[in-house]
C-alpha positions in Angstrom: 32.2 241.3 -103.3 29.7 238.4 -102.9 31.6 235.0 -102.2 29.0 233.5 -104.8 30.1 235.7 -107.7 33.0 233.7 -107.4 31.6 230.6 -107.2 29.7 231.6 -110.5 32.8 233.1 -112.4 34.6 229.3 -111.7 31.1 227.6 -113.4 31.9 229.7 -116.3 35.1 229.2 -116.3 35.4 225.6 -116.2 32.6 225.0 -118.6 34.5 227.5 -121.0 38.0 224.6 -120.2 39.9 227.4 -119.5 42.6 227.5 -117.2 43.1 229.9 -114.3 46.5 230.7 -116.2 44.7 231.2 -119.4 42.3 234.2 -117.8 44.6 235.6 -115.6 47.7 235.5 -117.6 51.0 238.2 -116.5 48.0 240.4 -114.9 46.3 238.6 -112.1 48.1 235.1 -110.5 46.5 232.0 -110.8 46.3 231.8 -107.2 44.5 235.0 -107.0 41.8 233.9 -108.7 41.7 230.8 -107.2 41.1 232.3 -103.8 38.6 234.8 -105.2 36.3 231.8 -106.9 36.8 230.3 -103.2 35.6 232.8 -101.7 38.4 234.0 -99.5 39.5 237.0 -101.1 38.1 239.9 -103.1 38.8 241.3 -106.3 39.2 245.3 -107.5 36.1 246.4 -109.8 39.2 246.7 -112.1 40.5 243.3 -112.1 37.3 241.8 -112.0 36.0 243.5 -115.7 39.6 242.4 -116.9 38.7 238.5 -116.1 35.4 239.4 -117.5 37.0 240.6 -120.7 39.0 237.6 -121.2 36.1 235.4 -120.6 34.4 237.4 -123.3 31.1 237.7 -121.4 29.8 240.9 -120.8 29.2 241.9 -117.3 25.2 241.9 -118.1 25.5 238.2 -119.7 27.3 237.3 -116.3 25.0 238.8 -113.7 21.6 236.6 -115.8 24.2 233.5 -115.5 24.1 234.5 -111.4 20.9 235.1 -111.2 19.9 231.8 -113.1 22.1 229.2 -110.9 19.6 230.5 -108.0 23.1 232.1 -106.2 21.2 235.6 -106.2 18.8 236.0 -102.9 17.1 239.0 -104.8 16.6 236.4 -107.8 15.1 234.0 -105.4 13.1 236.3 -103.8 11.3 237.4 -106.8 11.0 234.1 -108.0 9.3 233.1 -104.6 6.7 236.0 -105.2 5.8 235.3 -108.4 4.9 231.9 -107.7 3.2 232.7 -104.4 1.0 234.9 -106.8 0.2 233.1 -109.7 -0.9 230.4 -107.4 -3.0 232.7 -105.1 -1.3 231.8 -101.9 -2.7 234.0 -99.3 -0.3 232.4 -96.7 2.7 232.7 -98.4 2.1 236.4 -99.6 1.1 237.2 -96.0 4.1 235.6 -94.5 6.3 237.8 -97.1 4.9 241.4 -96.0 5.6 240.1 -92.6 9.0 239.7 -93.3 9.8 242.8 -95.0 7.9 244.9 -92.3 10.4 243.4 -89.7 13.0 244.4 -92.2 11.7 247.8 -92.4 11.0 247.9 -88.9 15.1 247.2 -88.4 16.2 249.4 -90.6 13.4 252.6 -90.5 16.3 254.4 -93.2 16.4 252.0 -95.5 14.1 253.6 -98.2 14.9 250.4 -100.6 13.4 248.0 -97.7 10.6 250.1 -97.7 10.0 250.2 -101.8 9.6 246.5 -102.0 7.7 246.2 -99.1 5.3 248.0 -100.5 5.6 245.7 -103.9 5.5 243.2 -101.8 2.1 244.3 -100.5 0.7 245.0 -104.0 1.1 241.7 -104.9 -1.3 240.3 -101.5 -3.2 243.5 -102.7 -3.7 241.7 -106.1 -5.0 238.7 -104.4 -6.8 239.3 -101.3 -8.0 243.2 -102.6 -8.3 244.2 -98.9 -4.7 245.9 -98.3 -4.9 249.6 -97.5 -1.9 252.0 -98.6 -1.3 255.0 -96.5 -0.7 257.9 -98.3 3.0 258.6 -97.5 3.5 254.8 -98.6 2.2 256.2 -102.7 3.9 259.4 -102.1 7.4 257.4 -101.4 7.1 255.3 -104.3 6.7 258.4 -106.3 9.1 260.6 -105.0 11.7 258.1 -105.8 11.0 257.0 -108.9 11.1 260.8 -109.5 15.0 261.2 -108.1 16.4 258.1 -110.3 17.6 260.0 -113.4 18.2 256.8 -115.7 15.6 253.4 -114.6 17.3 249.9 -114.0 15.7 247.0 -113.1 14.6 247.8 -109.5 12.8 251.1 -110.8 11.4 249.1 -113.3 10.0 246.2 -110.9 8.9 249.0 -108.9 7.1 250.8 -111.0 5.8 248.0 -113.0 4.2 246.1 -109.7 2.9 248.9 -108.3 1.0 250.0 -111.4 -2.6 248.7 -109.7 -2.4 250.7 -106.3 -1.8 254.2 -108.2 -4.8 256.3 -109.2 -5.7 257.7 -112.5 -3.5 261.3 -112.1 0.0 259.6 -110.4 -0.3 256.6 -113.1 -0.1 259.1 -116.1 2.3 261.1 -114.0 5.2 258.6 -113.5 3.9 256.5 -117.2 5.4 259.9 -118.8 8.5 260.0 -116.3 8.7 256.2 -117.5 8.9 256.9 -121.4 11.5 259.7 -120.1 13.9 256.8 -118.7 15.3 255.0 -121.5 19.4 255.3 -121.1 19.6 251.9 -119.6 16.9 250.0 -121.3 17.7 250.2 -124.4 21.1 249.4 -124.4 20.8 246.0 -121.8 18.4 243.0 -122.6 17.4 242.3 -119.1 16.3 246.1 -118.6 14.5 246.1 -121.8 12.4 243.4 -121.0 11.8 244.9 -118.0 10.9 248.2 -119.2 8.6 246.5 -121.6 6.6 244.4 -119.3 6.2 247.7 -116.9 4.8 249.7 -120.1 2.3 246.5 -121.2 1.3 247.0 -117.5 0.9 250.3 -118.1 -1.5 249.6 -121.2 -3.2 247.0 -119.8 -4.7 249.1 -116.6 -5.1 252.0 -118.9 -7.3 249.9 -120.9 -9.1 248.4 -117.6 -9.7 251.6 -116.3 -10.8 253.2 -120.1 -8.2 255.0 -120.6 -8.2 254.9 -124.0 -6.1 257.4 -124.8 -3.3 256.7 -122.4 -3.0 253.0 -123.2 -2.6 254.1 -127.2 0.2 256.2 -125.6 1.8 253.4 -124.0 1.5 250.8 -127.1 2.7 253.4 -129.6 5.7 253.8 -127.1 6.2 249.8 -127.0 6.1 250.3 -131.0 9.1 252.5 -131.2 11.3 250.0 -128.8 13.1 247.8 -131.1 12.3 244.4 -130.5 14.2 241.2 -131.3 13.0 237.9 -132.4 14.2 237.7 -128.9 11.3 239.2 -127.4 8.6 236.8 -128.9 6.9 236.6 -126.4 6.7 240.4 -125.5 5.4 240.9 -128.7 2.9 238.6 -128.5 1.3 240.1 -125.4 1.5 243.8 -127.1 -0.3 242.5 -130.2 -2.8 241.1 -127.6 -3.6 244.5 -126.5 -3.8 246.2 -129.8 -6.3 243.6 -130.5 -8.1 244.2 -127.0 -7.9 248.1 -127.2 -9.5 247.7 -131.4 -12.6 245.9 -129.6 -12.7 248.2 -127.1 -13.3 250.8 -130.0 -15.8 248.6 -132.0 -13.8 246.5 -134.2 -14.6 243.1 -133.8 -11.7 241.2 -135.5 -10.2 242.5 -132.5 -11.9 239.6 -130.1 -10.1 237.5 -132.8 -6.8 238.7 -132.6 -7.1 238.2 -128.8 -7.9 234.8 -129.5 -5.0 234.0 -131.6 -2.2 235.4 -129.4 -4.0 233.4 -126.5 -3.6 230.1 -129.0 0.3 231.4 -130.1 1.3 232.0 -126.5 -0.2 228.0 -126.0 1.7 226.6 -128.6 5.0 228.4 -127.4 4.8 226.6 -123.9 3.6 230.0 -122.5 0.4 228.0 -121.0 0.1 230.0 -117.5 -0.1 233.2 -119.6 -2.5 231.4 -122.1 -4.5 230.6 -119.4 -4.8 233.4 -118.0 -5.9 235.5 -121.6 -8.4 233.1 -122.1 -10.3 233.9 -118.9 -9.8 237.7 -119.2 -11.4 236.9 -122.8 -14.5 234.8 -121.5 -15.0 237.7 -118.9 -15.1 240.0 -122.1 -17.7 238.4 -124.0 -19.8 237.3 -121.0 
């Protein structure tokens, strides 16, 4: 078990001012868990639920606490490549594929090494448009996305970043395996919002591409996920699309829908997003 998960089970302990006799009680010893949040022991799966029970956090409500205190290299990773691509850095994104190929080049087996290179790669692909995918590079994406019965979060993030480099056919292909994986998504936040943002992907290149009838298929899907006040911000992007696939059909109050979602995702804080709509909408009615 990672030596940070403990470090992160202590933050929550100590800002919850409870004891290491209060969570571990006759079950686990105090000094247990002391070495465990120190680092220099592990615990059973089973013990470890049981001090997750008695902090009453669920195990998904932890692992976003993790990720969040920056303790998760995946987290940071991500994080790192996001920025790198919002702010068009060439360097960075260039730098990145390098690493992963030397990864990959390490560890030729390691088929997960190899999936976010290749997301790694469609992100400089989405900046520089010059990066060239070999064929068996599309075919591995898709033949593992096919073998994952239920999606998590990594099938999600690989699906939903590699959206651009599929064609027309493999796009509707794994967009109807998508709608097919919803066990895990709509039972945890974190996968829902994942799943979400991969099918407004889905509708958005649909509706660059016009594909008409396959983005309606991907919004009516987002319209049958129950969303939360939680996922304001979600929603606001889907009604954006409605708005952008009703002008695409003729209806003119859909520019203006555009428009107000662009001005509602400003007035959130959501400005880098805002920004972003409000170009894609000048290039619409240029």
């Amino acid at each position: 078990m990672n030596k940070d998960i403990g470090k992160t089970f202590k933050i929550v302990r100590i800002s919850k001012h409870l004891s290491l006799k209060d969570i571990g009680g006759e079950e686990i010893s105090s000094s247990q868990i002391s070495r465990f949040e120190n680092g220099k022991s592990e615990l059973t799966v089973e013990k470890f639920f049981y001090l997750l029970n008695k902090l009453e956090i669920g195990f998904d409500e932890f692992e976003s606490i993790y990720e969040n205190y920056g303790l998760s290299n995946g987290y940071v990773f991500r994080q790192t490549l996001i920025e790198a691509y919002d702010a068009k850095d060439e360097h960075v994104l260039r730098k990145m594929v390098q690493q992963w190929e030397k990864k990959c080049h390490e560890n030729p087996e390691d088929v997960y090494l190899k999936l976010t290179t290749t997301v790694v790669r469609a992100f400089l692909n989405l900046v520089t448009k010059s990066v060239k995918f070999r064929p068996e590079e599309l075919d591995r994406v898709e033949k593992y996305l096919i073998s994952v019965d239920n999606w998590g979060r990594f099938e999600f993030w690989v699906f939903g970043n590699c959206i651009t480099i599929l064609d027309d056919k493999d796009l509707e292909f794994l967009g109807n395996i998508a709608m097919g994986k919803t066990e895990f998504y709509q039972v945890l936040s974190e996968n829902k919002r994942s799943a979400i943002r991969t099918f407004y992907n889905l509708a958005f290149v649909s509706l660059e591409r016009g594909l008409m009838e396959q983005s309606m298929k991907y919004l009516n899907h987002l319209d049958q996920i129950n969303l939360s006040v939680d996922f304001l911000y979600e929603k606001l992007l889907i009604r954006y699309l409605k708005g952008w696939y009703g002008y695409k059909k003729g209806f003119m109050n859909g520019l203006e829908e555009m428009k107000k979602c662009e001005e509602m995702l400003w007035e959130l804080g959501a400005r880098d997003k805002a920004r972003e709509l409000r170009k894609e909408i000048k290039k619409i009615e240029s």
